[in-house]
C-alpha positions as CSV (number, residue, x, y, z in Angstrom):
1,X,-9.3,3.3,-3.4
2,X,-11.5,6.3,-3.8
3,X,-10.8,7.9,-0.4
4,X,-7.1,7.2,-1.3
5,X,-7.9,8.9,-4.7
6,X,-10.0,11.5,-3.6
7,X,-7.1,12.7,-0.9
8,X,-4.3,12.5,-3.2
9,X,-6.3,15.9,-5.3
10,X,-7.3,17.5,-2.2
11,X,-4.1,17.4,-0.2
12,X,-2.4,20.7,0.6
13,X,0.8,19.5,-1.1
14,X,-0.9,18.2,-4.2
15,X,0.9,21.1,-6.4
16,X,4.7,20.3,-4.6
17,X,7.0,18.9,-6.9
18,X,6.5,15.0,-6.9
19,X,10.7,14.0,-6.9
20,X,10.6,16.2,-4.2
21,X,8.1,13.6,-1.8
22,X,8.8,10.6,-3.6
23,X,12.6,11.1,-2.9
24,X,11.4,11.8,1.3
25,X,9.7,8.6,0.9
26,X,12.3,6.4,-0.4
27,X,14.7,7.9,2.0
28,X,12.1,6.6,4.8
29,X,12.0,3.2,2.9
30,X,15.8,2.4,2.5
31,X,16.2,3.8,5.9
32,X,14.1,1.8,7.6
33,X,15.5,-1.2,5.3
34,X,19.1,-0.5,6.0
35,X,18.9,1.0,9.6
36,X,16.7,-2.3,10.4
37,X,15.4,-1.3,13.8
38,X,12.0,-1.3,15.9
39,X,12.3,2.1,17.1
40,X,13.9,3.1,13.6
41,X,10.3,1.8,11.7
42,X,8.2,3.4,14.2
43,X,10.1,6.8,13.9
44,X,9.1,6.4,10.5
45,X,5.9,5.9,11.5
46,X,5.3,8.9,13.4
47,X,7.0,11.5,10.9
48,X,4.8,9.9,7.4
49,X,1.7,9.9,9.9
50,X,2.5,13.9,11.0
51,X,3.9,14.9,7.9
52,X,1.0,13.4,6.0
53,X,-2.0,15.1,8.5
54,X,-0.2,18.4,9.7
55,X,1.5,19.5,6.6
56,X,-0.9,17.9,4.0
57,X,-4.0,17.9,5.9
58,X,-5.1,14.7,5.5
59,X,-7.5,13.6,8.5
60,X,-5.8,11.3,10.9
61,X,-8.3,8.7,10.7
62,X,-8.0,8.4,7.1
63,X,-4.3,7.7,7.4
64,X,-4.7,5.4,10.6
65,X,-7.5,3.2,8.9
66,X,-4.8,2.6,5.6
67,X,-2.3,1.9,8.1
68,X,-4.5,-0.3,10.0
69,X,-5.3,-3.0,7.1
70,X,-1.8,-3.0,6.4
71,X,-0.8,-3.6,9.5
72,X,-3.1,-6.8,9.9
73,X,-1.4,-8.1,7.0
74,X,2.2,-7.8,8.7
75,X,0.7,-8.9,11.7
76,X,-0.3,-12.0,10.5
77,X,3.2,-12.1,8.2
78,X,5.4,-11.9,11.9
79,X,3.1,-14.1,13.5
80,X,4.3,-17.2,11.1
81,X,8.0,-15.6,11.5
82,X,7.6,-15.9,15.9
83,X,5.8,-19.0,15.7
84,X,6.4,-22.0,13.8
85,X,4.4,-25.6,14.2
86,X,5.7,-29.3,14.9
87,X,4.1,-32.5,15.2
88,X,6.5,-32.9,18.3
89,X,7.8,-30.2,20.6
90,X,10.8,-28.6,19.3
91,X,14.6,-28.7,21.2
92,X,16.1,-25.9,20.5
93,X,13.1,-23.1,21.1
94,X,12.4,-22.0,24.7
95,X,8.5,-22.4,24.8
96,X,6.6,-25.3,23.2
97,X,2.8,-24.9,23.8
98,X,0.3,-28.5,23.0
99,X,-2.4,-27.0,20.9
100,X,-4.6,-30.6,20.3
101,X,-1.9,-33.0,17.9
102,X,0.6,-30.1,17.1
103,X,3.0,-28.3,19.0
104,X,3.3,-24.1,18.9
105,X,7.0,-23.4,19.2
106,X,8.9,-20.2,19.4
107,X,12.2,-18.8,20.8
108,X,13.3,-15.1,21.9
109,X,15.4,-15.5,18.5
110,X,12.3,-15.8,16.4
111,X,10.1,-13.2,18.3
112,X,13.0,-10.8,17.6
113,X,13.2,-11.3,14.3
114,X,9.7,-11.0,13.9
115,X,9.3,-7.8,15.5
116,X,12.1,-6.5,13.1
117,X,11.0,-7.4,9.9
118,X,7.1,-5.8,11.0
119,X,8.3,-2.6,12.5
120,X,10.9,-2.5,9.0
121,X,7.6,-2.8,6.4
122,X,5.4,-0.8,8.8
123,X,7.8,2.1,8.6
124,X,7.9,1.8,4.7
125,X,4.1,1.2,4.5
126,X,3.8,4.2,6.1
127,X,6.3,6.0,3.5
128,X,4.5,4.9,1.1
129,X,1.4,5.8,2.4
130,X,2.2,9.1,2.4
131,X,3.2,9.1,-0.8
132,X,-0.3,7.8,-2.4
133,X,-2.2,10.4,-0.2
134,X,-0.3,13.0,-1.3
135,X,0.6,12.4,-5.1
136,X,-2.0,11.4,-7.7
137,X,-1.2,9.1,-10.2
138,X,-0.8,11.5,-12.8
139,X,2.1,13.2,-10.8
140,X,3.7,9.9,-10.5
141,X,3.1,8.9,-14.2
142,X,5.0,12.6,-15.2
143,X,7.6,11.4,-12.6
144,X,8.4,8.5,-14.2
145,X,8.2,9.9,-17.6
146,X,11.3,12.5,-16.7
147,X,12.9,9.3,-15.2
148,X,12.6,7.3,-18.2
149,X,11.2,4.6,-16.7
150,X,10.3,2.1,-20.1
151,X,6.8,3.8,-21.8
152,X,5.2,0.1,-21.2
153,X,5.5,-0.2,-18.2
154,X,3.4,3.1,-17.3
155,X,0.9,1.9,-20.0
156,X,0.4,-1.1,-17.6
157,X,0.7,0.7,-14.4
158,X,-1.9,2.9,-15.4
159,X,-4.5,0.7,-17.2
160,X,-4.3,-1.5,-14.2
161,X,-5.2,1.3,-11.8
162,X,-7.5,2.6,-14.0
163,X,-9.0,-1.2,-13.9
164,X,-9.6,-1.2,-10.4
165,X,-12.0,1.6,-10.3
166,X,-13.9,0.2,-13.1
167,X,-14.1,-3.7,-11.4
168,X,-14.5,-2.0,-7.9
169,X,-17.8,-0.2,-9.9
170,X,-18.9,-3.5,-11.2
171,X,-18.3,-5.7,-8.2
172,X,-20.8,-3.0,-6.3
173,X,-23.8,-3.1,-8.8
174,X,-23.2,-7.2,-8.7
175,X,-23.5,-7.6,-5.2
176,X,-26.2,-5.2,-4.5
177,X,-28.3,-6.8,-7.2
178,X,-27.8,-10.6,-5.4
179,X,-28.5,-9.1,-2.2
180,X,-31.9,-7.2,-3.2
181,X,-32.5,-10.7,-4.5
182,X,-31.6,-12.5,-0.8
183,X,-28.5,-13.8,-2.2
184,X,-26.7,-14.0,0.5
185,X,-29.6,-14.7,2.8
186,X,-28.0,-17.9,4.2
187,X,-24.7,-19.8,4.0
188,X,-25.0,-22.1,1.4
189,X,-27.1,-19.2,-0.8
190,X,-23.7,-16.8,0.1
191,X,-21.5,-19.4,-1.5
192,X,-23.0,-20.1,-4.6
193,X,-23.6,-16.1,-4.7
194,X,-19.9,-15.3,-4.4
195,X,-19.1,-17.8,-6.6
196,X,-21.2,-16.4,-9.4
197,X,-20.3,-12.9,-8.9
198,X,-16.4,-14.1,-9.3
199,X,-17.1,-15.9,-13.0
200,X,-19.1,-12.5,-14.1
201,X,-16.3,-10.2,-12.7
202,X,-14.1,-12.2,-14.6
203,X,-16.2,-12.1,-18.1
204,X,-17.1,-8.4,-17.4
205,X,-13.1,-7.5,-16.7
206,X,-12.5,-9.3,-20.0
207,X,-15.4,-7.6,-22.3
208,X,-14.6,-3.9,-20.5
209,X,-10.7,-4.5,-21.6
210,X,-11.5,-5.3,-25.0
211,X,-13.3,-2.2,-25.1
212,X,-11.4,-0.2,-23.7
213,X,-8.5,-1.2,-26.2
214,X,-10.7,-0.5,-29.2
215,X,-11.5,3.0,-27.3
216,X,-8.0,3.7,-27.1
217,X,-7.2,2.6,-30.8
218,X,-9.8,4.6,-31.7
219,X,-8.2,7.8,-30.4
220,X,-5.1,7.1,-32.1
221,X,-3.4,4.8,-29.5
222,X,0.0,4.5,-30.9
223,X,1.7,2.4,-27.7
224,X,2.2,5.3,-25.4
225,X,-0.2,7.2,-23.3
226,X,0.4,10.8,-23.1
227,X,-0.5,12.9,-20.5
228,X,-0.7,17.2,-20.1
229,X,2.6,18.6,-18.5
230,X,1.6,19.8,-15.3
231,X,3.6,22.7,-13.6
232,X,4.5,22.0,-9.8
233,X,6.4,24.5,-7.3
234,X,9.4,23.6,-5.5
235,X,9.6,23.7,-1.6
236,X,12.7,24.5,0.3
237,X,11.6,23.1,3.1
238,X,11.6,19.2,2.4
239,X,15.4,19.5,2.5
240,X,15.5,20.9,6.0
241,X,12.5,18.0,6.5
242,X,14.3,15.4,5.0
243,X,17.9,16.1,6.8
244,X,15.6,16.2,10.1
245,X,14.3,13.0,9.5
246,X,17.9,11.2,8.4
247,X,18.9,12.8,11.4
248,X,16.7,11.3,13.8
249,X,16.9,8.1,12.4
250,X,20.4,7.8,12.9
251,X,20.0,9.0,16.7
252,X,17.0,6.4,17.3
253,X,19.4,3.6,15.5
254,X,22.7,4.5,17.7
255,X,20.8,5.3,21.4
256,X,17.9,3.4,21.3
């Protein structure tokens, strides 16, 4: 979350206009939603990935390692989507493997499928990606201010993000303090460690949000967070970018 954070200031196109890269990355999301190819998802791939460490400047294995851990995720999502497990082996699939009292089943049906809904939320992981490593929350809060997305709902987006810096903190100090203390010197030790730092995250999350309410009354909290207008600058060229993009998507769907 901090590298992610730390990024999102830094980036060359911090001071573009945030509809501007929010609209490329939705484009890439329905895209890849509609289109609902492989080679269409890992397009998308490629052009977030170069847009995001060419143009922005982001280092490539700062991307790569956020697209990694996602990519675990869907990798273990497509692997229940390929394969699926019987007590007896299955009729219809083509393979049946004996893995001890079950039976691994899958089809060329299934594997396709699978490979077609990973490739669709890698592509739009990747959009979004780019997105959170190029926008800081502010610009997306001012975004969806001029969209008039409802004021609670940005409240809550933003305390929540706000949140996870502040648990992240708290769940560091924690652990270091039962590991100086050979908390987690053995297995049984590690258990009752982890479960002890998970009841005081939960107290400590509780007491730092009724204090962080009373700060905010405090300062005249009237149900709305308000943030400075911030001037951006508009660039011509993520219409030429974003035609380029449509345009190869189309090609990759109809020829490959």
């Amino acid at each position: 979350m901090y590298l992610i954070d730390r990024y999102a200031y830094t980036n060359r196109l911090r001071e573009v206009e945030p509809a501007q890269k929010a609209s490329l990355a939705i484009v890439v999301l329905l895209l890849c939603l509609l289109l609902d190819h492989p080679s269409v998802g890992l397009l998308a791939v490629f052009w977030m990935w170069g847009i995001t460490t060419f143009w922005a400047k982001v280092p490539n294995l700062v991307f790569g390692k956020i697209l990694l851990a996602e990519g675990l995720f869907l990798l273990v999502a497509g692997l229940g989507i390929a394969f699926s497990i019987n007590f007896a082996p299955q009729i219809s699939p083509n393979w049946n493997w004996q893995i001890g009292w079950f039976w691994l089943s899958s089809n060329p049906l299934a594997v396709e499928t699978a490979l077609r809904a990973v490739f669709r939320a890698f592509g739009g992981a990747a959009a979004m990606n780019f997105l959170i490593l190029t926008t800081p929350l502010v610009d997306q809060i001012d975004l969806l201010h001029r969209m008039r997305v409802p004021p609670l709902l940005i409240d809550l987006m933003t305390l929540i993000y706000r949140s996870i810096f502040i648990l992240l903190a708290s769940l560091e100090r924690m652990y270091t303090a039962q590991d100086c203390r050979l908390g987690y010197s053995s297995f049984w030790r590690s258990m009752k460690s982890a479960s002890l730092l998970g009841s005081r995250l939960f107290i400590e999350a509780y007491h730092r949000s009724q204090r962080l309410h009373l700060a905010l009354e405090s300062r005249g909290y009237t149900g709305d967070l308000v943030f400075l207008p911030h001037s951006y600058r508009h660039d011509q060229r993520f219409y030429l970018l974003g035609i380029s993009v449509i345009l190869s998507f189309i090609f990759a769907r109809l020829w490959l």
